[in-house]
Residue frames as a rotation matrix with the C-alpha (Angstrom) as fourth column:
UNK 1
-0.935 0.323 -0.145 205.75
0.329 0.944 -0.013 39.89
0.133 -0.060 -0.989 150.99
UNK 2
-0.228 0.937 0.263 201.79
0.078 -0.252 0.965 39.88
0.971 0.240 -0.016 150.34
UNK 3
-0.428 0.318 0.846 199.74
-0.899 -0.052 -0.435 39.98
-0.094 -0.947 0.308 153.72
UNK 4
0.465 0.797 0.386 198.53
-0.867 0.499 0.014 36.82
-0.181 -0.341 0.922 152.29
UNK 5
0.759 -0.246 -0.603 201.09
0.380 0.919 0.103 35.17
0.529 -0.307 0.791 152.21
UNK 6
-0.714 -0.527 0.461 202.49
-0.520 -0.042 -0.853 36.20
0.469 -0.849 -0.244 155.41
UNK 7
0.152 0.816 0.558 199.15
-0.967 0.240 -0.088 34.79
-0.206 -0.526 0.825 156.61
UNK 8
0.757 0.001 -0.654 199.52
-0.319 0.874 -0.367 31.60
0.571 0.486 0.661 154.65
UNK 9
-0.050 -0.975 -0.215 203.43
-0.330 0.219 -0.918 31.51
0.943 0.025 -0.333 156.09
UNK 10
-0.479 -0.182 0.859 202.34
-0.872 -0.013 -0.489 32.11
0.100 -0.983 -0.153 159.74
UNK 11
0.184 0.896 0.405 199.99
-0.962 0.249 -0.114 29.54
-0.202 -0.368 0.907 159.83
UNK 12
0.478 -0.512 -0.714 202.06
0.216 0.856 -0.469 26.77
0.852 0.070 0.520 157.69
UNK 13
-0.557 -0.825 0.088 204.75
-0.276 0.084 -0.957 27.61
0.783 -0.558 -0.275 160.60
UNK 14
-0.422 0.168 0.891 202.28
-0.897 0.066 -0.437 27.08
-0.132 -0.984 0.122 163.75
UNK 15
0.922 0.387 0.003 200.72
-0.383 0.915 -0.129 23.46
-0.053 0.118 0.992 162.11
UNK 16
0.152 -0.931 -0.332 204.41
-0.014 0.334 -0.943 22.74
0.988 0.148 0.038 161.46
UNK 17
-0.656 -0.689 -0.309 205.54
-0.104 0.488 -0.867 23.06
0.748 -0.536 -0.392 164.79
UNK 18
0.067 0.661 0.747 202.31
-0.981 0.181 -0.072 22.24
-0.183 -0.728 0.660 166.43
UNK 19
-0.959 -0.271 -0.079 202.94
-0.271 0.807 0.525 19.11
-0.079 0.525 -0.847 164.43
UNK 20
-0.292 0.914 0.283 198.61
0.567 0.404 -0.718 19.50
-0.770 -0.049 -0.636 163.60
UNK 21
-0.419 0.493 0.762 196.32
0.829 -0.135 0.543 20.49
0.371 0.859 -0.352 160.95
UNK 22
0.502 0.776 0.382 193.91
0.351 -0.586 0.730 22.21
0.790 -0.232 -0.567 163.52
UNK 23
-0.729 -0.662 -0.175 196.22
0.431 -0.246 -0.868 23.86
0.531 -0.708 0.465 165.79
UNK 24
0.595 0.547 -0.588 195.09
0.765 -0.609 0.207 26.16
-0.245 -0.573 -0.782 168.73
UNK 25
0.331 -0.406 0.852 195.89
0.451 -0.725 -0.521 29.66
0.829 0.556 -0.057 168.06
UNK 26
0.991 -0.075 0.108 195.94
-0.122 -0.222 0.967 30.73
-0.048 -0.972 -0.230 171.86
UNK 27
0.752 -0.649 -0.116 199.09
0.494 0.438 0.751 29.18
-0.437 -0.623 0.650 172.71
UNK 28
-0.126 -0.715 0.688 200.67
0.986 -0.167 0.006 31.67
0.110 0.679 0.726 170.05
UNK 29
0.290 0.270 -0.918 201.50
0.414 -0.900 -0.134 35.21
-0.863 -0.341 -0.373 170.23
UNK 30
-0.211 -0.505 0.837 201.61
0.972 -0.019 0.234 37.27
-0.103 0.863 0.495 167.00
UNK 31
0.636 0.415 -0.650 202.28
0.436 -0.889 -0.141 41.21
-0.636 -0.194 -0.747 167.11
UNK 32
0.829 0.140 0.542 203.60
0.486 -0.660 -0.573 43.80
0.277 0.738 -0.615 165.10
UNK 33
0.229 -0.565 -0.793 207.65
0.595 -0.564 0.573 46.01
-0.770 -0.603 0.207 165.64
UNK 34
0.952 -0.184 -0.245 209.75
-0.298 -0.368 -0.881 47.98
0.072 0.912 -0.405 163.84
UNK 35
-0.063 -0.956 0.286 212.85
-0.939 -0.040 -0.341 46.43
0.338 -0.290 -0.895 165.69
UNK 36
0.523 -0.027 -0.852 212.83
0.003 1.000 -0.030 42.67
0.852 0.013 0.523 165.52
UNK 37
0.037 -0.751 -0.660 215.52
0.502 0.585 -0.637 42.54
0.864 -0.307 0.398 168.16
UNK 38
-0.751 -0.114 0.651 214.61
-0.560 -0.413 -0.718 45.12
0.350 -0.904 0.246 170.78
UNK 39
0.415 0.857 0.306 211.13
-0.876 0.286 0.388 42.84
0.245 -0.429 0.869 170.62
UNK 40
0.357 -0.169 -0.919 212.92
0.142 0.982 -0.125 39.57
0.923 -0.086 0.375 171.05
UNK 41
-0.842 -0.508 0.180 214.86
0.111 -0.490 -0.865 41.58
0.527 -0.708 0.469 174.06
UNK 42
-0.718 0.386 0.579 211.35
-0.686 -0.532 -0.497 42.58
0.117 -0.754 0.646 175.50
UNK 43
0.389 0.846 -0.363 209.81
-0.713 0.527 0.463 39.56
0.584 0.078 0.808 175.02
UNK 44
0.149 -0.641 0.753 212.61
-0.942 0.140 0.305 37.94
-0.301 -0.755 -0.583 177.09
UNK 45
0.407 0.167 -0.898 213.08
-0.873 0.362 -0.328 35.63
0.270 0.917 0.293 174.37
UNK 46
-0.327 -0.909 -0.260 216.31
-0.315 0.364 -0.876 33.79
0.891 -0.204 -0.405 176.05
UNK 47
-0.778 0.224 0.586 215.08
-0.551 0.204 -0.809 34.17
-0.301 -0.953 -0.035 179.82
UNK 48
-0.306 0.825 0.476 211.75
-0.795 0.054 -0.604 32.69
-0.524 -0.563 0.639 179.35
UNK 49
-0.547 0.003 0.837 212.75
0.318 0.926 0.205 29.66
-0.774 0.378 -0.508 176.87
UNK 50
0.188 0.833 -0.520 210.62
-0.516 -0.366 -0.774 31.19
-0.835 0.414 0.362 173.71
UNK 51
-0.565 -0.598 0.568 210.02
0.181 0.582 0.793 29.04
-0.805 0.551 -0.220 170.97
UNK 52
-0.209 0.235 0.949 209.15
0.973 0.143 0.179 29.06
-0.093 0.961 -0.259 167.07
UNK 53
0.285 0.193 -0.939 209.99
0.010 -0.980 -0.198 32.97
-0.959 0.047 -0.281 167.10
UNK 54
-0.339 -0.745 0.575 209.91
0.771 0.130 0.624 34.14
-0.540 0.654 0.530 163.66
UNK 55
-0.214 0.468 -0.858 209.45
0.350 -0.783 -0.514 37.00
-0.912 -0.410 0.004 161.36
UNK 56
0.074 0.365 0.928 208.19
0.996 0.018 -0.086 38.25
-0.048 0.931 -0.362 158.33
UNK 57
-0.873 -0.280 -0.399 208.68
0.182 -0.947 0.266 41.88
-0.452 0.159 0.878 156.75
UNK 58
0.088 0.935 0.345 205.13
0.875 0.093 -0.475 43.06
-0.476 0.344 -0.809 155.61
UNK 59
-0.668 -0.488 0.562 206.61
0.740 -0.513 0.435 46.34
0.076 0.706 0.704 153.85
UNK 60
-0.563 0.236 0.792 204.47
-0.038 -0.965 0.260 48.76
0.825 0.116 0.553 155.64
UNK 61
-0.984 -0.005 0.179 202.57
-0.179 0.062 -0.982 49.14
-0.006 -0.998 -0.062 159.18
UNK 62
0.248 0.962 -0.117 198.73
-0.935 0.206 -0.287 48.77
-0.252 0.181 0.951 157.40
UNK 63
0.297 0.189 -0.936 199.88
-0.422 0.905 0.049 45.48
0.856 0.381 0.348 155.86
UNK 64
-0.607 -0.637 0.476 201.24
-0.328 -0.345 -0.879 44.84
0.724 -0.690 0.000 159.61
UNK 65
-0.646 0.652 0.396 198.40
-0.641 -0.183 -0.745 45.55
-0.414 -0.736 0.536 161.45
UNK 66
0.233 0.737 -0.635 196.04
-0.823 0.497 0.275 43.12
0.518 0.459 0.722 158.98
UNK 67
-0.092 -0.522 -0.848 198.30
0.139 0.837 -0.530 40.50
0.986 -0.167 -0.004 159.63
UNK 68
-0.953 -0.222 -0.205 198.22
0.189 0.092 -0.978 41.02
0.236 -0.971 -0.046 163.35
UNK 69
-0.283 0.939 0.198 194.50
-0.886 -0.176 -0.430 41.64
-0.369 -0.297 0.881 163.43
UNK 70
-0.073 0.126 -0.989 194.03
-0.679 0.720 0.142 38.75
0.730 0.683 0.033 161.38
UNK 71
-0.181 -0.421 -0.889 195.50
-0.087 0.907 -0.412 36.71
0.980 0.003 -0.201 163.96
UNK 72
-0.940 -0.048 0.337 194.02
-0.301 -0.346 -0.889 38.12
0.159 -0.937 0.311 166.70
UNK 73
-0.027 0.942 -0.335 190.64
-0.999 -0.037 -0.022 37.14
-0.033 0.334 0.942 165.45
UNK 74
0.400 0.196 -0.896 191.73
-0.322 0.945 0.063 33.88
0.858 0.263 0.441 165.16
UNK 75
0.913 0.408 -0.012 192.48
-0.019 0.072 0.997 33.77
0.408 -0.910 0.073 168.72
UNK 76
-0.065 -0.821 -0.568 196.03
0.769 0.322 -0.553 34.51
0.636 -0.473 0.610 169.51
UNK 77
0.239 0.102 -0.966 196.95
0.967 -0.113 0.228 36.15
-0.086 -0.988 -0.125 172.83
UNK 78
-0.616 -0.745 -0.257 197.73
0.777 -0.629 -0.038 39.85
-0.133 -0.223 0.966 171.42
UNK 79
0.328 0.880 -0.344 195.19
0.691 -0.471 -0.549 42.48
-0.645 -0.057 -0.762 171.17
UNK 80
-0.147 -0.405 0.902 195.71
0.989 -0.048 0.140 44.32
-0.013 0.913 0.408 167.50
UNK 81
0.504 0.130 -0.854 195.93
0.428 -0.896 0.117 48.38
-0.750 -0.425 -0.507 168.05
UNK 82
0.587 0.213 0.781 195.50
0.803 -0.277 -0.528 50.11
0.104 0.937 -0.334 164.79
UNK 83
0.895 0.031 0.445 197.01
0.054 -0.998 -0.040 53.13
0.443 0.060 -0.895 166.94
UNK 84
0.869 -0.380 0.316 199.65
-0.401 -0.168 0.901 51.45
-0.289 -0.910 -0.298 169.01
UNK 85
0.405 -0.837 0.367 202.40
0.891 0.451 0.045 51.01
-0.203 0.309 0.929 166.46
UNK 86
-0.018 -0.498 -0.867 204.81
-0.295 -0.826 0.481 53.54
-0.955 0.264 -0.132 165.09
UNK 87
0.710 -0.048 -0.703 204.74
-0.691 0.146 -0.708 54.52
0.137 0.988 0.070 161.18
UNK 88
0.044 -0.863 -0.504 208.00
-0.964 0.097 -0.249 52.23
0.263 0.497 -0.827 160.94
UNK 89
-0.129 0.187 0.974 206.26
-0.459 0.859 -0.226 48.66
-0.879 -0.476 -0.025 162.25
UNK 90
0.121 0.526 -0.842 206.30
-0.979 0.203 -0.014 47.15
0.163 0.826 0.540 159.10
UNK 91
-0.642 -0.700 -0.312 207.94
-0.655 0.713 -0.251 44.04
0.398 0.043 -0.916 160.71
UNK 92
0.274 0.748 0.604 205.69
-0.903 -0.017 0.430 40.70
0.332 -0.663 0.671 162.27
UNK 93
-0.630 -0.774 -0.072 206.29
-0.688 0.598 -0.410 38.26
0.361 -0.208 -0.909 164.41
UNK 94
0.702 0.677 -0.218 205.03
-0.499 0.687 0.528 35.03
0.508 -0.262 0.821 165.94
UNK 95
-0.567 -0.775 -0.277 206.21
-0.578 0.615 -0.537 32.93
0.587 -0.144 -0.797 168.77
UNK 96
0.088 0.319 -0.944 204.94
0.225 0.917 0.331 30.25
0.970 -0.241 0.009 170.80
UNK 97
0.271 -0.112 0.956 204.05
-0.801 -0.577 0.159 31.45
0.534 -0.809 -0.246 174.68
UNK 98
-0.747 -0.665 -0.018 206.04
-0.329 0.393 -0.859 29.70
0.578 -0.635 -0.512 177.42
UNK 99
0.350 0.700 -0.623 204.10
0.619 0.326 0.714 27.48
0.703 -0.635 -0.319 179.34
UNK 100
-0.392 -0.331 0.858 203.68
-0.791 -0.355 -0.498 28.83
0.470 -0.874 -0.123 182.93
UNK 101
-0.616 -0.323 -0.719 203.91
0.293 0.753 -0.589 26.48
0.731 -0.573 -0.369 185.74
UNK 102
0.224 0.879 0.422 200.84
-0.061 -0.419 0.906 27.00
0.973 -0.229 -0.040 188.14
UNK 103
-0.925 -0.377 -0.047 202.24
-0.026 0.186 -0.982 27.50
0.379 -0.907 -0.182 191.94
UNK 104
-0.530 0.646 0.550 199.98
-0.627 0.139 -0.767 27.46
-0.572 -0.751 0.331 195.08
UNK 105
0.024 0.881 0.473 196.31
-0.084 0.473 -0.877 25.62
-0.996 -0.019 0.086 194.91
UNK 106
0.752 0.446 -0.486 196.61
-0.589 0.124 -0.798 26.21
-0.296 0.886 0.356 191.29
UNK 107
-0.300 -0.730 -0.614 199.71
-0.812 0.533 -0.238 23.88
0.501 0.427 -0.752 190.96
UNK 108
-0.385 0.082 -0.919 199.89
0.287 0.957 -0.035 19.92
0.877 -0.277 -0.392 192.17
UNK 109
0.707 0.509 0.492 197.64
-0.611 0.089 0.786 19.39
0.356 -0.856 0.374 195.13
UNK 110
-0.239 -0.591 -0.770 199.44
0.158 0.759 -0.632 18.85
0.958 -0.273 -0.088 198.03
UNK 111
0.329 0.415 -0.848 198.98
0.901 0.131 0.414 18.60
0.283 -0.900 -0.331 201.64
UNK 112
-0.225 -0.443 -0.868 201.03
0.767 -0.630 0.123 21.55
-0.601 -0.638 0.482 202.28
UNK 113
-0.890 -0.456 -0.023 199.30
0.457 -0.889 -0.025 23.80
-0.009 -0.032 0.999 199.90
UNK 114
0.181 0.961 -0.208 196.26
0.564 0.071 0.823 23.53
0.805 -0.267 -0.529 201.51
UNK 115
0.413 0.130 -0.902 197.79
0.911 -0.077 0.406 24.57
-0.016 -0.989 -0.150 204.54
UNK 116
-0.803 -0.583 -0.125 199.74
0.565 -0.811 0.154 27.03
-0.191 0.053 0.980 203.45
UNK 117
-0.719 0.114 0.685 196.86
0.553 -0.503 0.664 28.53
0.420 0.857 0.299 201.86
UNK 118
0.188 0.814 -0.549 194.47
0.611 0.340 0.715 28.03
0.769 -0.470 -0.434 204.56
UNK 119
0.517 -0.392 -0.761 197.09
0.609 -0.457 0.648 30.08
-0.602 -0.799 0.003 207.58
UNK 120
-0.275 -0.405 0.872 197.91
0.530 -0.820 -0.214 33.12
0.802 0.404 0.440 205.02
């Protein structure tokens, strides 16, 4: 598959299941393995609810790395590292990051985590 259309693919797939034209790219992570399944394993795919993981074969680690620099430029959450693959990344992915739930002061204001925060 081209790098441009893997580019084309990711992007139809994050307006698809953003269900928008102009998605945000933030809210998406798109990096670069050579082992689809140890990354789905270290991304804690299962434990942490991950959705719209999917992957694309880019048939070498330079067409790879475009595609993941690409998208890094357009603002997803991975930082693209020309040096920090092995020759045998030819694989990319893309999934949707897990919301996180904000605890203390940065979650629902309540009386008690004022205080709590206040008598650390």
């Amino acid at each position: 598959m081209t790098t441009t259309s893997i580019k084309s693919q990711i992007t139809l797939h994050i307006k698809k299941s953003m269900g928008s034209n102009n998605p945000r790219f933030n809210g998406w992570y798109v990096g670069i393995t050579n082992s689809t399944e140890r990354r789905k394993a270290e991304h804690r795919i299962n434990t942490l609810e991950i959705k719209f993981w999917k992957t694309f074969e880019a048939e070498s680690m330079k067409n790879a790395n475009e595609v993941e620099s690409y998208f890094s430029k357009k603002g997803t959450s991975n930082r693209a590292s020309a040096n920090g693959a092995i020759k045998s990344s030819k694989f990319v992915y893309v999934f949707k990051k897990p919301v996180s739930k904000p605890t203390g002061l940065n979650g629902p204001f309540t009386e008690k985590n004022l205080i709590d925060k206040l008598f650390e």
